[in-house]
Each structure stands twice: as C-alpha cells, then as structure tokens.
C-alpha positions in Angstrom: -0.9 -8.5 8.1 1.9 -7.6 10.3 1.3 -5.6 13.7 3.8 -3.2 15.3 4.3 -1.8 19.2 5.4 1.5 19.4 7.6 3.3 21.9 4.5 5.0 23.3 3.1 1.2 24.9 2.3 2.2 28.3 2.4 -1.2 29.5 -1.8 -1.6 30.3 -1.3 -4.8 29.0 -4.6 -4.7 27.0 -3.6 -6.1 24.3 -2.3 -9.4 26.4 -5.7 -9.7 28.0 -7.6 -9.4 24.6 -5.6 -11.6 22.5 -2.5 -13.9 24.2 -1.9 -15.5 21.6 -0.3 -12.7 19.8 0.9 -10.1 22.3 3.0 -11.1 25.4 4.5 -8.7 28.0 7.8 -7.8 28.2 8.2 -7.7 32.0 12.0 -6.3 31.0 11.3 -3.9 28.9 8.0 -3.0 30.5 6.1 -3.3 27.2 4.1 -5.5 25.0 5.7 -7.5 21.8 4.1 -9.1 19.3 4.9 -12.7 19.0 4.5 -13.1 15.1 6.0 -11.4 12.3 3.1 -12.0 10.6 -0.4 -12.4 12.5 -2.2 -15.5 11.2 -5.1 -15.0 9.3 -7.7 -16.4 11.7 -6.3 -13.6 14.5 -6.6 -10.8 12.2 -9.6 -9.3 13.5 -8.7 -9.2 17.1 -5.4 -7.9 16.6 -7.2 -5.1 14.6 -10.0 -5.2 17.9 -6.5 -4.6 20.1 -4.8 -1.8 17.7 -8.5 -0.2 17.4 -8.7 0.0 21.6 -5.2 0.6 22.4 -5.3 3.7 24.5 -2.0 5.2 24.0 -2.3 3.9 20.1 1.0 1.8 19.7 -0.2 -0.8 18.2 0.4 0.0 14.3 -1.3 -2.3 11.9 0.5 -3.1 8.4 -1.4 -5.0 5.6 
C-alpha cells in the first residue's frame, strides 16, 4: 500500500499526531509527507484511520 498527500494538505497536522511513524510535517513546505514509499504492513490500518479522518481529504490511499 502506498499513501499519497495532496496539494489540498492544509497543514492540521492530523495525520502526524495519529500516526508519526509515517507522516512528518514539512515545516518548509507547510504540509505533511509521507516517510515511506510503501507503508509497512503492520501500519496499514492507521494510515487508512488517517486518510479516512483527513478533513481536507489529501491523503490518497493506493493498494
């Protein structure tokens, strides 16, 4: 599974609070990245928790 931030990120930092060990904020570019190109298994289901409650949805999930 891969996971995605789009241009619409409005920098709530959500993500980062729900799962660190995937998503990191970009203090430069004022938005979240993902730290993996592909999530590890045993993190799939947050990072779908964090697409799932991303209020501006930019977080695009690929399987």
């Amino acid at each position: 599974m891969k996971a995605i931030i789009t241009k619409e990120c409005m920098g709530d930092r959500n993500c980062s609070k729900l799962c660190e060990e995937v998503f990191e904020y970009d203090e430069d570019q004022l938005l979240s990245i993902v730290k993996f190109k592909e999530i590890p298994q045993h993190l799939e289901a947050i990072v779908q928790q964090a697409a799932d409650e991303c209020g501006a949805d930019a977080i695009i999930i690929e399987k």
